[in-house]
C-alpha positions, 0 to 999 in steps of 0.5 A: 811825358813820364809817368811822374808828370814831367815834360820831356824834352831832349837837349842838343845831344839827344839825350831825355832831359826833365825840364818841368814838374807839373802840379796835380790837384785831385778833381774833387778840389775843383769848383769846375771841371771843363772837359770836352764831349764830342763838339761840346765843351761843357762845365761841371760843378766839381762839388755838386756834379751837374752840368751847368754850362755847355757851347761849343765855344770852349772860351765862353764856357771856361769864361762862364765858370769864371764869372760863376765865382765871385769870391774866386775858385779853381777850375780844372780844364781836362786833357784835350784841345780847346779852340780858343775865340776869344780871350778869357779874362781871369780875374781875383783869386782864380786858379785854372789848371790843365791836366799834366799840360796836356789841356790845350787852349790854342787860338783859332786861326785869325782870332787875332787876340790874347788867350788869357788876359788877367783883369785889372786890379786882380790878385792870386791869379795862377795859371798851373799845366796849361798848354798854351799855343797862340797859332803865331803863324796864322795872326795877323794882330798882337796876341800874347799867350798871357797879358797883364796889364796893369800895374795894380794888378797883384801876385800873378803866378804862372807854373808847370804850363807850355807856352808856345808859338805866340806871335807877341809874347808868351806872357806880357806882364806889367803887373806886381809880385808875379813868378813864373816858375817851371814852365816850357817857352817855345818858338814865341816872337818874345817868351817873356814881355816885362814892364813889372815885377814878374820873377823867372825861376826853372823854366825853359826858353828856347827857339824864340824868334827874338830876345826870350826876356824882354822889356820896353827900353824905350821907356823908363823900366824899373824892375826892383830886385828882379829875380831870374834864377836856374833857367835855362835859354836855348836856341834864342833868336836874339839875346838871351835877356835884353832888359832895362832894369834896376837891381836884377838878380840874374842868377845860375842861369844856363845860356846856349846858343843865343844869336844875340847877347847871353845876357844884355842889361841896356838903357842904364841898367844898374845895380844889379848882380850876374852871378854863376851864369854858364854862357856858350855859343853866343851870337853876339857878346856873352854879357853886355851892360850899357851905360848903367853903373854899380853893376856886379858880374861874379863867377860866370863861365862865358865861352865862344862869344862871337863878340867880347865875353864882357863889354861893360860900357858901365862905371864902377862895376866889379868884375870877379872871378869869371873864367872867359874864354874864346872869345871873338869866335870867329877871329876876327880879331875885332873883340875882346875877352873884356872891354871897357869903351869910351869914358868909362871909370871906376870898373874892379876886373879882379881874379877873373881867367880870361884865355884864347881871346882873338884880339885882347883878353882885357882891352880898356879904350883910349880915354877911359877913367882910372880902372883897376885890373889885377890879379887876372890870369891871362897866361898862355897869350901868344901877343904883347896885348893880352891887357891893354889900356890906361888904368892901374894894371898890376900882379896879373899872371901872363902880364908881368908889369912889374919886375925886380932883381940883382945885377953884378958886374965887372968894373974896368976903370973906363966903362960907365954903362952896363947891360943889366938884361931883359926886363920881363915886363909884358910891353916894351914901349919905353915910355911906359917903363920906369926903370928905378936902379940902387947900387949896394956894392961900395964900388957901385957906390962910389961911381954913383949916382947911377940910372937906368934906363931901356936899351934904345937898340932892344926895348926888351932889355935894360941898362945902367950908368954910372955917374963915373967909372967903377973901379977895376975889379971881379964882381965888384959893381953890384946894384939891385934893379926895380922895373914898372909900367906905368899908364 
């Protein structure tokens, strides 16, 4: 720690980083003041400056000043190590504070219980540079580092604290209007347990066991206008964010080395919006969306997913100006830059880059609805199949799917049929490529009406013929040539 009160971490190169300002009161705006003296925990009163609780069990001491404000208060919880028993219960209007998240509040081996547990139907609850570690190894029972559990429970705020090795979650939250901001998650079961409303901005979460963020997707979940901004996920055992939810913002967020998904909104997630994400290294698929609609994915940079940069098993979601690259890590050839499985319409992949993807950069399965994808950079592919799939498929560099141009020939009195040349299209399947001819030369007119066609013996290339033979003559056939792929 600093001398300006922040936590100091290194990131994967080893260089210090500042992950978490912490907040100092002055002593003297403290209701309570908890400190510990040899084997006693004791409790002041910050205003009178008497000792008025003293135990050796730190959660009866920190609970007794607790319930000493009825009307709520704040207490301040020294530097040191607490072991903690039993839970403490927080209820409204109470603010407990730590010293520069040096105050420890660690549960006792076998407690086997939640470390603070906020009352139902409380609000204005903070919790501010705590240092909390739930002993994950030595419980046998749930145990969360913070539980909300109720609904009715109201503007829950959690800053500046460490939370670490809790054998649940971190923080369970089902309560309304919380934000958790500036904090360190560290090696939880889950870092995040959500069933409410509880925004993320500006914290760290990193060597979870399985997702950091998570919610109950076997349940109906609606987070309303969900917020999770500039957070940053590191080393997470499972996906980054696996969540049911309506209208989330997951915004500005940094993702390295997720083993799961980067980003997973599943069980019908809709509505929401996945703006200016970094996602690198993931185990699985960089964003993943699951049988929602209406979703927005909007300048995020995905790099070496092991599986698709995006799979959007979603209707009527817009996927713009992503730059998605390596992705099928491991060349497999199995995933794609992006896919869209199964039935699914209505999805707009627009002016995205998408590069160096092992198998498609843009692979829409057989039986997908009318999807658009356009103006997409997928140049520099070494296959045919940088896009494949039904759906209207246009103006995309690297794909040419449409092509034009002028064709002059030599007409002999007997000849009917012409090589016009290669076509340039990105396929070659002939029953995908119309071919449209129009003769302009007044020679080329007279032997019409004329066709074209692809040449049967190179599906590269194209050809027309004439109705007649074109009269003799020097450059005197001339005709203008449209081609076009069609689904």
């Amino acid at each position: 720690m600093n001398e300006k009160g922040y936590v100091m971490l290194l990131n994967e190169k080893g260089e210090t980083i500042e992950m978490t300002k912490n907040y100092q009161i002055p002593p003297g705006a403290f209701d309570y003041i908890i400190f510990k003296d040899g084997d006693y925990v004791l409790a002041k009163n910050g205003r009178m400056g008497r000792i008025e609780f003293k135990d050796t069990d730190a959660a009866t001491v920190i609970q007794s000043a607790i319930d000493a404000l009825s009307n709520g208060g704040k207490i301040f919880i020294k530097a040191g190590t607490y072991i903690i028993r039993s839970p403490i219960t927080v209820r409204d209007r109470i603010v407990l504070c730590g010293e520069k998240a040096s105050s420890a509040l660690v549960l006792a081996s076998g407690a086997n219980c939640n470390i603070i547990n906020v009352e139902s139907g409380a609000y204005y609850v903070t919790l501010e540079n705590l240092l909390l570690d739930g002993s994950r190894t030595t419980q046998t029972g749930t145990s969360y580092g913070v539980y909300v559990p109720t609904q009715d429970i109201e503007y829950v705020e959690i800053r500046g604290c460490i939370i670490q090795n809790c054998r649940s979650a971190g923080v369970y939250f089902n309560g309304h209007r919380g934000r958790c901001r500036q904090n360190i998650f560290a090696y939880n079961y889950n870092d995040l347990y959500l069933l409410n409303h509880l925004d993320a901005y500006d914290n760290y979460f990193t060597n979870s066991v399985s997702d950091a963020i998570t919610g109950d997707v076997e349940r109906e979940l609606f987070i309303g206008h969900w917020m999770c901004e500039e957070n940053t996920f590191a080393y997470v055992g499972g996906s980054g964010i696996k969540l049911r939810c309506f209208g989330a913002n997951i915004i500005g967020n940094n993702f390295f080395r997720c083993s799961g998904d980067g980003i997973a909104l599943v069980g019908g997630s809709s509505y929401s919006i996945i703006v200016g994400n970094i996602i690198s290294t993931s185990g699985a698929r960089g964003i993943y969306l699951e049988d929602g609609q209406k979703n927005i994915v909007v300048g995020n940079y995905i790099n070496e997913s092991k599986q698709d940069g995006i799979r959007c098993l979603s209707d009527d979601t817009l996927i713009v100006a992503n730059i998605i690259r390596n992705s099928d890590a491991d060349d497999t050839a199995t995933y794609d830059g992006v896919s869209i499985p199964g039935d699914r319409s209505g999805n707009i992949i627009v002016g995205n880059v998408i590069k160096d993807s092992d198998r498609y950069e843009v692979y829409i399965y057989s039986g997908a609805g009318d999807n658009i994808v356009a103006y997409n950079d997928v140049a520099g592919t070494d296959h045919e199949g940088a896009i494949v799939g039904p759906g209207i498929i246009k103006h995309n560099i690297g794909f040419a799917t449409e092509n034009s141009g002028t064709a002059t020939f030599s007409g002999d009195g007997t000849t009917t049929d012409f090589l016009i040349g290669d076509h340039g299209l990105a396929i070659t399947d002939p029953t995908r490529i119309v071919v449209k001819v129009t003769p302009i030369s007044a020679d080329a007119i007279a032997a019409s009406p004329c066709v074209g066609y692809v040449d049967p013996n190179d599906n590269t290339k194209i050809r027309v013929k004439f109705a007649s033979p074109p009269a003799s003559g020097t450059n005197n056939v001339q005709i203008i040539w449209e081609v076009q792929v069609v689904s």
